[in-house]
DRENPA-3360 file (N, C-alpha, C; in nm, 2 decimals, always signed):
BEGIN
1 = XXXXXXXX = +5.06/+5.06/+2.71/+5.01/+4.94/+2.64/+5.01/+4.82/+2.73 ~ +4.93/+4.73/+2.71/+4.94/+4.57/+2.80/+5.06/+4.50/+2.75 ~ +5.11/+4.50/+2.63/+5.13/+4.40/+2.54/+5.26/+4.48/+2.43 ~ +5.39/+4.46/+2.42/+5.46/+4.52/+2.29/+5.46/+4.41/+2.20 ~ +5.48/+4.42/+2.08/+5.53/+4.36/+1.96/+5.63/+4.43/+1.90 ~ +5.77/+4.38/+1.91/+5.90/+4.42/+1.89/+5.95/+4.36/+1.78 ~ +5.96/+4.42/+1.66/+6.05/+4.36/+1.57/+6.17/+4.40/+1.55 ~ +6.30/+4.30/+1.56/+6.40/+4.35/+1.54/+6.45/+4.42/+1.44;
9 = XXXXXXXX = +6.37/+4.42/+1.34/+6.47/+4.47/+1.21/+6.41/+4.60/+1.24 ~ +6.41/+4.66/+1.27/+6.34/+4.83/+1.26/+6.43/+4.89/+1.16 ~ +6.35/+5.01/+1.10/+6.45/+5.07/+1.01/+6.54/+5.20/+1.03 ~ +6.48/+5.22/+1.15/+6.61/+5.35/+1.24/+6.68/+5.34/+1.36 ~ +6.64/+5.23/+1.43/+6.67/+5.19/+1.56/+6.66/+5.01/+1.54 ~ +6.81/+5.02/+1.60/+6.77/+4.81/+1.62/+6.67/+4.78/+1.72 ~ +6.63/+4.70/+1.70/+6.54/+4.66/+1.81/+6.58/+4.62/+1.97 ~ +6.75/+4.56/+1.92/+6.78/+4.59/+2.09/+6.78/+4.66/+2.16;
17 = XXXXXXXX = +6.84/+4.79/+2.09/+6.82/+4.93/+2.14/+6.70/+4.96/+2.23 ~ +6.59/+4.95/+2.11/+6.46/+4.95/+2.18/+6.43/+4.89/+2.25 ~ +6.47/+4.77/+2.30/+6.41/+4.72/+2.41/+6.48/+4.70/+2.56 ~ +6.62/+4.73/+2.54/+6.71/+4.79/+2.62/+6.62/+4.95/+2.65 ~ +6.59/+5.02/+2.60/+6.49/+5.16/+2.63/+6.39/+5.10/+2.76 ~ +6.29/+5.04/+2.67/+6.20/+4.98/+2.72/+6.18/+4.93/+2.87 ~ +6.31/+4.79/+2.89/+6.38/+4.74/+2.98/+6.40/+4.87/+3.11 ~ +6.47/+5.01/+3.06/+6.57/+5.05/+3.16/+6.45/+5.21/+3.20;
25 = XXXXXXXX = +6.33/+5.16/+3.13/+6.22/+5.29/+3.20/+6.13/+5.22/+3.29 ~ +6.10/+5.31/+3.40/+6.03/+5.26/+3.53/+5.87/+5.29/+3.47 ~ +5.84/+5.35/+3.36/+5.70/+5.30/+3.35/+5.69/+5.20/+3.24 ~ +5.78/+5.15/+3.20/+5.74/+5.03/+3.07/+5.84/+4.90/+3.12 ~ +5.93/+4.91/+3.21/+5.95/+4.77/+3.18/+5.86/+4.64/+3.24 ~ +5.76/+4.69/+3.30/+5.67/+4.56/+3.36/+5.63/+4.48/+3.27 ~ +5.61/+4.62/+3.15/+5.48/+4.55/+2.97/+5.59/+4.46/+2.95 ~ +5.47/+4.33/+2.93/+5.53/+4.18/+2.86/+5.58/+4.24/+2.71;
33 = XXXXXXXX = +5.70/+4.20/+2.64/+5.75/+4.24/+2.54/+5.76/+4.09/+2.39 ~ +5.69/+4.07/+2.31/+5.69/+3.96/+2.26/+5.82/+4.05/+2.13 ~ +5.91/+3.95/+2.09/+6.01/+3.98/+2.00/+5.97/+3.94/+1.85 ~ +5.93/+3.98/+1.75/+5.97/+3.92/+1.62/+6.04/+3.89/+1.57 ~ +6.05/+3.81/+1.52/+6.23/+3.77/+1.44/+6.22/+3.69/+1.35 ~ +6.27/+3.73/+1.26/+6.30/+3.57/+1.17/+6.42/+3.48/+1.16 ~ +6.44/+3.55/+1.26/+6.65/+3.45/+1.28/+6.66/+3.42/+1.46 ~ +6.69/+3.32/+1.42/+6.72/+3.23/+1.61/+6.83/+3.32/+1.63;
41 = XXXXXXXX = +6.90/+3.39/+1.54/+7.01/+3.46/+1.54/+7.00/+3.56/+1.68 ~ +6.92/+3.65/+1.66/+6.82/+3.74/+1.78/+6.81/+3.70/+1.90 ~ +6.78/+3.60/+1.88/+6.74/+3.55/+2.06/+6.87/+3.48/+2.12 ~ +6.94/+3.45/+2.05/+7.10/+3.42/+2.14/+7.16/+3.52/+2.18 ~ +7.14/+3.64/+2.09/+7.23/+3.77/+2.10/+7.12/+3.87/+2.21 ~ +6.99/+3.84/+2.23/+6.91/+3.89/+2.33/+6.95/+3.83/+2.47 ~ +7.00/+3.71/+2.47/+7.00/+3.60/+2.61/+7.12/+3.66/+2.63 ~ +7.21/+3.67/+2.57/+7.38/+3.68/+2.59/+7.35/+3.82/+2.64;
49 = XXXXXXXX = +7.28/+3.93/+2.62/+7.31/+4.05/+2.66/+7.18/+4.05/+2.80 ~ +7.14/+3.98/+2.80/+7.07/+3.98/+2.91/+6.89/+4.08/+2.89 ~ +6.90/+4.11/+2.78/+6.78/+4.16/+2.76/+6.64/+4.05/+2.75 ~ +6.55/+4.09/+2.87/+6.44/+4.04/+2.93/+6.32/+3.99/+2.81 ~ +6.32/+3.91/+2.78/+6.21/+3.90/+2.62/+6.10/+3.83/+2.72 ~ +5.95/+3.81/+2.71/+5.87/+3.73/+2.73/+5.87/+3.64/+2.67 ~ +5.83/+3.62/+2.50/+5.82/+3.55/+2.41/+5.90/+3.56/+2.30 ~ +5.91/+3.51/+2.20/+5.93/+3.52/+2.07/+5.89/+3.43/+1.99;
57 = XXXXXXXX = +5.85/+3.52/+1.92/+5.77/+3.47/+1.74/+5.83/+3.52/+1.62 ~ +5.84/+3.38/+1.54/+5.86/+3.39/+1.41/+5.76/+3.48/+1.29 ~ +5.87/+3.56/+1.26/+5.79/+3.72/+1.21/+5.73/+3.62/+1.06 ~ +5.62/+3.66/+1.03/+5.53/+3.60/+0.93/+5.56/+3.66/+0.81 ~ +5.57/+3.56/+0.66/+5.63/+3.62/+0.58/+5.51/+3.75/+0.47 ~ +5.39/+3.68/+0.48/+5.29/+3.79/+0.45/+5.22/+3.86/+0.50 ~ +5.15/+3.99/+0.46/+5.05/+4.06/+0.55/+4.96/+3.91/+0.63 ~ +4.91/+3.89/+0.55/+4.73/+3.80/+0.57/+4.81/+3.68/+0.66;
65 = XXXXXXXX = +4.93/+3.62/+0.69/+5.02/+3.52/+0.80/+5.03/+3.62/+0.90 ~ +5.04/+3.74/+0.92/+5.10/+3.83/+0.99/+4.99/+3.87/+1.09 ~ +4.85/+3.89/+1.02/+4.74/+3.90/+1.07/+4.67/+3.74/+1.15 ~ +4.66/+3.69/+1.08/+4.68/+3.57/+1.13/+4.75/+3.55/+1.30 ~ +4.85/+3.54/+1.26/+4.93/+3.55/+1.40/+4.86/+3.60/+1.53 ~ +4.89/+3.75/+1.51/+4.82/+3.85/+1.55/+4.72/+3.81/+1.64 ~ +4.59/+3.82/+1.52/+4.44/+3.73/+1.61/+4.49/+3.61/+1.70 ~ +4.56/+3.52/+1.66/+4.60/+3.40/+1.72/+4.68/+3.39/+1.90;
73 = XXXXXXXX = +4.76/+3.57/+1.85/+4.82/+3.59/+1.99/+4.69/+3.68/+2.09 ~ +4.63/+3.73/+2.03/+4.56/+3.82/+2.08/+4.48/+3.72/+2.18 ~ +4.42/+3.59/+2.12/+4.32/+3.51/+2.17/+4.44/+3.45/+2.28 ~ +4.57/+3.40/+2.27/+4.60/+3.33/+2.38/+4.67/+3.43/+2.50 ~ +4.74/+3.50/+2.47/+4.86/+3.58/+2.52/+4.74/+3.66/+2.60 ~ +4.65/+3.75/+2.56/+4.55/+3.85/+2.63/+4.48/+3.79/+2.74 ~ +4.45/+3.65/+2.68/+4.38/+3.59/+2.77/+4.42/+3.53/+2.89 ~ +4.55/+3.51/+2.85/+4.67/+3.48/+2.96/+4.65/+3.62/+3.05;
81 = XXXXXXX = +4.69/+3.72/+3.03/+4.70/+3.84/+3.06/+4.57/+3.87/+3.24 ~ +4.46/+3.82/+3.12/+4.32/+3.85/+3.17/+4.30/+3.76/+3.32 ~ +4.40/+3.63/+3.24/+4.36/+3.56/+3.38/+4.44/+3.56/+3.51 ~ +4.57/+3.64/+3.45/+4.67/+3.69/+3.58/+4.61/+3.78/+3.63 ~ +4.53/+3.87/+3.59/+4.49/+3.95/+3.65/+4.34/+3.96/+3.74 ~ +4.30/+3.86/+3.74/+4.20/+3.86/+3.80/+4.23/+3.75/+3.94 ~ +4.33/+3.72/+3.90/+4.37/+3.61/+4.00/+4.39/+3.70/+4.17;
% end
C-alpha cells in the first residue's frame, strides 16, 4: 500500500502492536502510517514508546464524517505523496 490508516482501537490486536509490526518489517516500514484516534491519550503513549506515526487524525464519529475525512485526506496526503515523488 502507499498510505496505512491505523486505528487504535482494533478489536484483536491494539493498534500499537500493529504498528510496532509494521515499524519492525523491512518491506512496510517506509509506508507513511496516518493513526486514528479519538484520545490525545494515543499519541503521548505512541511518542513515549518511540513508535514512528506520520500523522494523526481525529477518528470521525459517523460513517458519512468518516468518509468525508477520507476524500479530504486522499486529495491532500496523496497529493503530497505524488509530489514527493516526482520530485
Amino acid at each position: 500500500p502507499d498510505l496505512i490508516l491505523l486505528d487504535m482501537e482494533l478489536p484483536k490486536k491494539d493498534g500499537r502492536e500493529v504498528l510496532a509490526e509494521i515499524r519492525g518489517d523491512e518491506s512496510l516500514c517506509e509506508i507513511p502510517v496516518i493513526v486514528l484516534t479519538a484520545s490525545l491519550v494515543h499519541r503521548v503513549v505512541l511518542e513515549a514508546q518511540e513508535l514512528q506515526v506520520d500523522a494523526y487524525m481525529t477518528k470521525p464519529v459517523s460513517l458519512e464524517k468518516f468518509i468525508d475525512t477520507v476524500k479530504s485526506l486522499r486529495r491532500s496526503w496523496l497529493s503530497e505523496l505524488v509530489l514527493h515523488s516526482d520530485a
